[in-house]
Backbone as ProteinMPNN parsed JSONL, in Angstrom:
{"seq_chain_A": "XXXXXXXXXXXXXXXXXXXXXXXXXXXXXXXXXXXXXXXXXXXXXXXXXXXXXXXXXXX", "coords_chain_A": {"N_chain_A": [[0.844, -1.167, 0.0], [0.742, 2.243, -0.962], [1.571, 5.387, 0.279], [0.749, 8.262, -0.074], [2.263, 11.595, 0.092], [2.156, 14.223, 2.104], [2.582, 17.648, 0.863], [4.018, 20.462, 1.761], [4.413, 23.968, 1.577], [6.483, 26.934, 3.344], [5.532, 29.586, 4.398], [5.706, 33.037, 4.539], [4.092, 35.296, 7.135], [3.352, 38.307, 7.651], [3.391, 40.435, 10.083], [0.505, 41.985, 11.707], [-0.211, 42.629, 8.604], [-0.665, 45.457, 6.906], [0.628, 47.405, 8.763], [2.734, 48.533, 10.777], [5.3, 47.452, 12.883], [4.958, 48.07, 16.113], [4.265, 49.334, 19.463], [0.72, 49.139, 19.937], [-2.351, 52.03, 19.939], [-4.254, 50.241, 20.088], [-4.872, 46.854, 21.374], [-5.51, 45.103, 20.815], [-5.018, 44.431, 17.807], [-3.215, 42.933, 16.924], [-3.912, 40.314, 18.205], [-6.382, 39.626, 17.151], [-5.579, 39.859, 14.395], [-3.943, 37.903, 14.303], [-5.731, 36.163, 14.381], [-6.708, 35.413, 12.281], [-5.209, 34.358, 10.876], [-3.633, 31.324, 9.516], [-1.374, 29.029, 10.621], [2.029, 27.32, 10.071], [3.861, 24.517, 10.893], [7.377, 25.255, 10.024], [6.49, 27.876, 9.183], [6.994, 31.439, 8.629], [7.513, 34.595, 10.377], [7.362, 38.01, 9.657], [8.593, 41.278, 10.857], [7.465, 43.708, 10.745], [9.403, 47.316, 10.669], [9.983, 50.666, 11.628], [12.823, 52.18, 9.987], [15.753, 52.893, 12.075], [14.401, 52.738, 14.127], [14.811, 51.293, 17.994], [14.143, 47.989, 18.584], [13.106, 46.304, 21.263], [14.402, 44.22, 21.919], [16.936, 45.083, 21.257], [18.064, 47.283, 22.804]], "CA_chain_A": [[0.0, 0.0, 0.0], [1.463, 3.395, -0.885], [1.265, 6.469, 0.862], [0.957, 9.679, -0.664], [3.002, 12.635, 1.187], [1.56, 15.794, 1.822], [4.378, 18.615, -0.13], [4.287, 21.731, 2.686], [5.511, 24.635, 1.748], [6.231, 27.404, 4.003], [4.59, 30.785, 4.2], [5.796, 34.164, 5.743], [3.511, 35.947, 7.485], [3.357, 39.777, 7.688], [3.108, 40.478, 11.079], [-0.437, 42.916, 11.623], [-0.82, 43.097, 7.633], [0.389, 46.939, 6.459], [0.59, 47.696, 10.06], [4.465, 48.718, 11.064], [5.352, 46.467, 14.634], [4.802, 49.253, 16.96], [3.03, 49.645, 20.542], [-0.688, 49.95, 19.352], [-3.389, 52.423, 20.958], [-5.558, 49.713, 20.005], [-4.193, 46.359, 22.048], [-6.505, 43.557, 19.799], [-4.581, 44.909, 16.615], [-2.232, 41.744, 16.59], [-4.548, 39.49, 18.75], [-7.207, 40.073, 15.662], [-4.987, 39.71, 13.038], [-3.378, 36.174, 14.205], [-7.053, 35.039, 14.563], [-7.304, 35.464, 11.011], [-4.252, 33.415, 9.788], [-3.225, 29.817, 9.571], [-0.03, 29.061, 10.965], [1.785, 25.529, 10.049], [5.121, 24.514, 11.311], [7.944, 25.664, 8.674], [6.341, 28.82, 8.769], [7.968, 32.483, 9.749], [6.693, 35.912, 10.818], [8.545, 38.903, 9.535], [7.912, 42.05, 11.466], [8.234, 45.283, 9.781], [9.555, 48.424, 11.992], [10.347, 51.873, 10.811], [14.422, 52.033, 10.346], [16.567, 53.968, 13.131], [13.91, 52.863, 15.699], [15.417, 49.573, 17.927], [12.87, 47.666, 19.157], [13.553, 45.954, 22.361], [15.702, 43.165, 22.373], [17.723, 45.89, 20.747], [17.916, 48.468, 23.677]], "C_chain_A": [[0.901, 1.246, 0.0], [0.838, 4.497, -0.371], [1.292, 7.766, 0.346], [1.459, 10.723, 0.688], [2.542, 13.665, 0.988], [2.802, 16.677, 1.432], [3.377, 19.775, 1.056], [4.998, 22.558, 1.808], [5.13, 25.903, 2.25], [6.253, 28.821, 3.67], [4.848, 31.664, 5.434], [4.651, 34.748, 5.767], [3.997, 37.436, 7.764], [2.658, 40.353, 9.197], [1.811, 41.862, 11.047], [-0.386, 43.548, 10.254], [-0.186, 44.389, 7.341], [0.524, 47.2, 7.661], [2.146, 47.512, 9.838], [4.128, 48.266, 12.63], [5.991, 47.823, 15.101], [3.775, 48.724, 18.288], [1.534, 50.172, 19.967], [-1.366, 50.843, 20.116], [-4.062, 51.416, 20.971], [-5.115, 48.428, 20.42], [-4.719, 45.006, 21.694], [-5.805, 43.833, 18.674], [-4.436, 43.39, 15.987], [-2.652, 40.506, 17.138], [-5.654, 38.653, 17.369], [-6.694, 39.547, 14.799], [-4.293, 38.291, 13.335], [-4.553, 35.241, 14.256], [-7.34, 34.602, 13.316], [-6.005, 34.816, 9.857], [-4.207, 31.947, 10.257], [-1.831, 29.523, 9.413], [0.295, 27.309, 10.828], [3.588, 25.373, 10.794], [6.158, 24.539, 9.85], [7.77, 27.289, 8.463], [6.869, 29.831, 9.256], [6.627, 33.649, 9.445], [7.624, 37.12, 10.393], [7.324, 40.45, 9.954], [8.325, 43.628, 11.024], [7.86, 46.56, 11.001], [10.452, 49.301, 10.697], [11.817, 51.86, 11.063], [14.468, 52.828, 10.932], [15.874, 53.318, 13.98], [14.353, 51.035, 16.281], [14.339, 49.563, 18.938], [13.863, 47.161, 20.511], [14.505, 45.054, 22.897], [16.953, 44.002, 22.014], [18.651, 46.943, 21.656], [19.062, 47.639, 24.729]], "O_chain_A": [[1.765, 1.341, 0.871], [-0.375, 4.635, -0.522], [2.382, 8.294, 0.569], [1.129, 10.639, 1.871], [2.436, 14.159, -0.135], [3.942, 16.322, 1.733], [2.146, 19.773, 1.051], [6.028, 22.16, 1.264], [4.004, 26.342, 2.015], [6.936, 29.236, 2.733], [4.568, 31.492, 6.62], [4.016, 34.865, 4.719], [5.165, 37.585, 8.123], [1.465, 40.643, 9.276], [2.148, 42.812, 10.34], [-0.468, 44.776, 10.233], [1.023, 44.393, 7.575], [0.951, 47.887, 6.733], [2.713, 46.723, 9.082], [3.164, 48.55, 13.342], [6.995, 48.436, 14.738], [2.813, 47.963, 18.186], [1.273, 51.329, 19.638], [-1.104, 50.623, 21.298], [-4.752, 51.385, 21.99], [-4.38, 48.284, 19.443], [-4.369, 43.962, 22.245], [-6.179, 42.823, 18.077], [-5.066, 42.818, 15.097], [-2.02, 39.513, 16.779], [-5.617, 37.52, 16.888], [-7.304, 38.623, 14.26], [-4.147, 37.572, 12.346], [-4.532, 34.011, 14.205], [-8.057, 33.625, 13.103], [-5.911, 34.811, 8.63], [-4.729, 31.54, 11.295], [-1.181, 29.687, 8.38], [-0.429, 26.366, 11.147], [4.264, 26.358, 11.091], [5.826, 23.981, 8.804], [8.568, 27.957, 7.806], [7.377, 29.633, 10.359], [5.565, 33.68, 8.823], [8.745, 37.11, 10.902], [6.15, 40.7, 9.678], [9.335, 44.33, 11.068], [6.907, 46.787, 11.747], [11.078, 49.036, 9.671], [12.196, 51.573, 12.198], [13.628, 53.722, 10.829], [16.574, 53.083, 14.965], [14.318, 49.997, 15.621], [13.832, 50.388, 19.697], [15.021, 47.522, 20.725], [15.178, 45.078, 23.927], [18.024, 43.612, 22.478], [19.753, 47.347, 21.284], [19.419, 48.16, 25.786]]}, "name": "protein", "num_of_chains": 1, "seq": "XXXXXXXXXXXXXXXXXXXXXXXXXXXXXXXXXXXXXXXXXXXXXXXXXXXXXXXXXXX"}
């Protein structure tokens, strides 16, 4: 009996969509917006920040 293999392939995500990774006023922004993707293992997150500013692991 043969098995067919599922083919993955993996898919960046855009962390909060056009949204620049910032402190929100609004604190569901990024809560919201991960409700609304499908995450698989393989996959990454790339987080877009305005240049010059260092985020925190940075500091």
């Amino acid at each position: 009996m043969a098995a067919a293999a599922a083919v993955s392939v993996a898919t960046t995500h855009e962390v909060g969509a056009s949204a620049v990774w910032t402190i929100p006023a609004n604190p569901t922004i990024y809560p919201n917006w991960a409700a609304t993707q499908t995450f698989l293992v393989g996959d990454s997150l790339r987080c877009r920040f305005f240049v010059g500013h260092l985020t925190d692991s940075q500091k």
